[in-house]
C-alpha positions as CSV (number, residue, x, y, z in Angstrom):
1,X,141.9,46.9,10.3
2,X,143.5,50.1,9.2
3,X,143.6,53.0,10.5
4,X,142.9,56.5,9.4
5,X,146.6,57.0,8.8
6,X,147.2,54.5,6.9
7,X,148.6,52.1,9.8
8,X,148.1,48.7,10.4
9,X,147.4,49.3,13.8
10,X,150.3,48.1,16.7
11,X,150.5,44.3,17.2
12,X,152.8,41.7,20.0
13,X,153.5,38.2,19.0
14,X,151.0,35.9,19.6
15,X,153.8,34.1,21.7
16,X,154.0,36.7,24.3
17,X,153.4,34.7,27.8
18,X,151.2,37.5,29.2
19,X,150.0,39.0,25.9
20,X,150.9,42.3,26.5
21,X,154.5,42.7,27.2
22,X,156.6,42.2,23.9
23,X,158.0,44.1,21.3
24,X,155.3,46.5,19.7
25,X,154.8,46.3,16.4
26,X,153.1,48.7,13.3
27,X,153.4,49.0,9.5
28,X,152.7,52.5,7.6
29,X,153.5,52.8,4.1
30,X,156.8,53.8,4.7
31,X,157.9,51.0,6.8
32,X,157.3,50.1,10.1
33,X,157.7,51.1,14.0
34,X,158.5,49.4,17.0
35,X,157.7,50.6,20.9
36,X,157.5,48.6,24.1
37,X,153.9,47.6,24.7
38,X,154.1,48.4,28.2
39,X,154.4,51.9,26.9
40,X,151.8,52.7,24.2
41,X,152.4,56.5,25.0
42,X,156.2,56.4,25.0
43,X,159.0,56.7,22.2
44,X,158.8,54.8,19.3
45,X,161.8,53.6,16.1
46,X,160.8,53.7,12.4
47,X,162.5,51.8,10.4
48,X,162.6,51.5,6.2
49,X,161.3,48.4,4.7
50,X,165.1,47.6,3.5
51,X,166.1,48.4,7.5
52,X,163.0,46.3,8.5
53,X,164.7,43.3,6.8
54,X,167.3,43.4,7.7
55,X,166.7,44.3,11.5
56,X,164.3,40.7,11.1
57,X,167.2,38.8,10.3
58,X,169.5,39.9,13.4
59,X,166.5,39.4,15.1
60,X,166.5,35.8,14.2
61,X,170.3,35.1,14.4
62,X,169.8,35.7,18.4
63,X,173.3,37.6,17.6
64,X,172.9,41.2,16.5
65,X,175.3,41.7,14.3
66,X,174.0,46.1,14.1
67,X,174.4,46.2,10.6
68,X,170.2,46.9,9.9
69,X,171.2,50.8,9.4
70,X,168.7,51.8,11.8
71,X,169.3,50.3,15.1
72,X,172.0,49.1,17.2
73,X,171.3,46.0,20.0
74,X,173.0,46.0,23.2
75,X,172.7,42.9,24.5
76,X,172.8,42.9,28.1
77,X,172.3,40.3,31.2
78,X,168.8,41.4,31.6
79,X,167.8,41.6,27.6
80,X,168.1,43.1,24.9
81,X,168.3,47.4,24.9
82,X,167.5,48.4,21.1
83,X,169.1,52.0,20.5
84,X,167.8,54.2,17.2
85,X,171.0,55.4,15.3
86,X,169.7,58.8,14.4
87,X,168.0,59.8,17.6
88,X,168.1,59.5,21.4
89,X,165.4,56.5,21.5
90,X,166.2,53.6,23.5
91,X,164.3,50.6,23.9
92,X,164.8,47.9,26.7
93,X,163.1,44.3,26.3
94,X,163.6,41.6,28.5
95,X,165.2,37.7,27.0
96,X,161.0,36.6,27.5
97,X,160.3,39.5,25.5
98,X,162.6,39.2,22.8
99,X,162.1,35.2,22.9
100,X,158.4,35.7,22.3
101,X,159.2,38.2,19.1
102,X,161.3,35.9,17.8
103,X,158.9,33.4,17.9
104,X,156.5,35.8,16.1
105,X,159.1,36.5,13.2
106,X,159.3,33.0,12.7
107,X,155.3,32.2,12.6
108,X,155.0,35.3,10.2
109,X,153.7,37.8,12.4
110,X,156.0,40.7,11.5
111,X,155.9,40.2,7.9
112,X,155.1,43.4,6.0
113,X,154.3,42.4,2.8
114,X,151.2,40.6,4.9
115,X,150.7,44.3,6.1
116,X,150.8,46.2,3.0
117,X,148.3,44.1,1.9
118,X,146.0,45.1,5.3
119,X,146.6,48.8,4.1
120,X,145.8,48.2,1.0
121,X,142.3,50.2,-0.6
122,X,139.6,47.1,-0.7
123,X,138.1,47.1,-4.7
């Protein structure tokens, strides 16, 4: 379903144990966001589709590499702490968390193109 602002609305990977504490996930036009879904009112990242991409691959390489342009990945004991390059935003996700995104990515779950095509205007 989209949204009045042209969003696809925010999704978590079907993988998440609990199914509600995972990476957060939405696609606009221009790209697409990520928060923690524990906090649907805090701070959020945009990234570009070319930044999205490339963030996805890191993502699935389990070893950041922080070459995406938009974010860089500290990976800590506890998880994974996603900071935005061009702003004060920091995200923290546990290993579960980012375990259960991953497995998302793989299944398909992020992909935007799929997105776009939710945004799209029906004929």
């Amino acid at each position: 379903m989209t949204t009045a602002l042209g969003r696809a609305g925010w999704r978590i990977s079907s993988y998440s144990s609990n199914g509600e504490s995972c990476v957060d996930v939405d696609f606009t036009r221009d790209g697409a966001e990520i928060r923690h879904s524990k906090e649907p009112a805090g701070p959020s990242i945009s990234f570009t589709p070319t930044e999205w991409s490339a963030w996805l691959q890191e993502v699935l390489s389990n070893e950041p590499a922080n070459s995406n342009g938009r974010v860089r990945v500290e990976v800590m004991p506890e998880g994974w702490v996603v900071h935005a390059l061009r702003s004060d935003v920091s995200l923290s996700f546990t290993h579960e968390e980012i375990i259960a995104f991953r497995a998302g990515v793989v299944a398909g779950e992020f992909d935007r193109d799929v997105a776009l095509a939710e945004l799209a205007p029906s004929s």
